[in-house]
C-alpha positions in Angstrom: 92.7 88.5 69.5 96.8 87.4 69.8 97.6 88.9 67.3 95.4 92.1 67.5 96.6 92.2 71.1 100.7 91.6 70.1 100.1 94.3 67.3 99.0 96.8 70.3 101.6 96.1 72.6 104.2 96.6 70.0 102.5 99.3 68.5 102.7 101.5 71.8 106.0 100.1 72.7 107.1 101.7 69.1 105.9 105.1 70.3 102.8 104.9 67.2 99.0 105.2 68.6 97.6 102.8 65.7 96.1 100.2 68.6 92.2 99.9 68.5 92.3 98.5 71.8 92.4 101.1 74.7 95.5 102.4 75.6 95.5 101.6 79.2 98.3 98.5 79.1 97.0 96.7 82.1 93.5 96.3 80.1 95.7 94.8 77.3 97.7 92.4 79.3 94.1 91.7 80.9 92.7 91.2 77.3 95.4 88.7 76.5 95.3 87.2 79.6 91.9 86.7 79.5 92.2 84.4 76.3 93.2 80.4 77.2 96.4 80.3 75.4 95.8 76.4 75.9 93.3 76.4 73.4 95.1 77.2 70.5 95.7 74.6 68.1 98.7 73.0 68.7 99.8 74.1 65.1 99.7 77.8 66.6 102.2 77.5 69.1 104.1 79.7 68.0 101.2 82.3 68.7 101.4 80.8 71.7 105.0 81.6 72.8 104.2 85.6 71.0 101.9 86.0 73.4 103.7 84.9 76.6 106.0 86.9 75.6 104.6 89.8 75.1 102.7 89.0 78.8 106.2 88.9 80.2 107.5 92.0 78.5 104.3 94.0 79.7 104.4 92.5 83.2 108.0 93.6 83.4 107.8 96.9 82.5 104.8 97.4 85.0 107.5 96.1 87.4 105.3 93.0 87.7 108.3 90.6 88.1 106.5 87.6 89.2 103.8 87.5 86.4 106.7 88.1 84.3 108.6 85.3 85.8 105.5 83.0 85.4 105.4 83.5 81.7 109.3 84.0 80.6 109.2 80.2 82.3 105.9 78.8 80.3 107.8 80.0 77.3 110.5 78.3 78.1 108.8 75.1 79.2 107.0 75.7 75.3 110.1 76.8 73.6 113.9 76.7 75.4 115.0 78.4 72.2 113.2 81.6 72.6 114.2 82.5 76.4 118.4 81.5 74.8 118.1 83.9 71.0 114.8 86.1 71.5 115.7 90.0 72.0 113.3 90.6 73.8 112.7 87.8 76.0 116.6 88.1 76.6 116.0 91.9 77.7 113.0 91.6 79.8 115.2 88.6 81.8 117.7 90.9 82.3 115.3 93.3 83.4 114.3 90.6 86.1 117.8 89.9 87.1 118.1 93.7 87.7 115.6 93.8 90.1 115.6 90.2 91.4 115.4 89.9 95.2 113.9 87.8 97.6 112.6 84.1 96.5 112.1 84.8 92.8 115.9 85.9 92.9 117.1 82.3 92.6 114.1 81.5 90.1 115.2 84.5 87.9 119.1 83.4 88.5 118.2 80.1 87.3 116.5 81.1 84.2 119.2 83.6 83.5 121.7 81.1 83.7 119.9 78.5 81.3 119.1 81.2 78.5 122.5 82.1 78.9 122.0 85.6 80.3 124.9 86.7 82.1 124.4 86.1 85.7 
């Protein structure tokens, strides 16, 4: 179900309709969200960290900034690395920082500044 569900999200972010899942996006964040992510084995993690990412990219561009807070940082608590050299996750925090106001503003800052996002 990750990956089937990190193939779709890419898949429609790519422009191509090849996803078997339906093409509503909040039923395939709710599809991956629905799966315990804390259940994986712990040799998956990197399946893990894929799919919070892709949570956090989909939450973002439904201008869902603080599910896509909540995730950028469990990928971060899993995997520093990814939030400082992925693309994407590098993108969808600047994304954040664009639109950050109120009291996820200095959580979004924060981040920022330790993936090494200009501020």
């Amino acid at each position: 179900m990750v990956h089937r569900t990190w193939h779709c999200v890419n898949a429609k972010s790519a422009g191509r309709r090849t996803c078997r899942l339906p093409s509503n996006q909040l039923t395939r964040v709710h599809c991956l969200q629905g799966t315990d992510l804390d259940r994986l084995p712990e040799g998956l993690r990197s399946r893990r960290v894929q799919a919070q990412l892709d949570i956090a990219w989909a939450q973002a561009q439904r201008r869902r900034d603080a599910e896509a807070l909540v995730a950028l940082l469990e990928i971060e608590r899993a995997a520093p690395q990814v939030t400082r050299r992925n693309v994407v996750a590098r993108d969808t925090i600047r994304q954040l920082l664009a639109r950050a106001r109120g009291t996820n503003g200095a959580a979004v800052r924060g981040l920022a500044h330790r993936a090494g996002v200009a501020v």
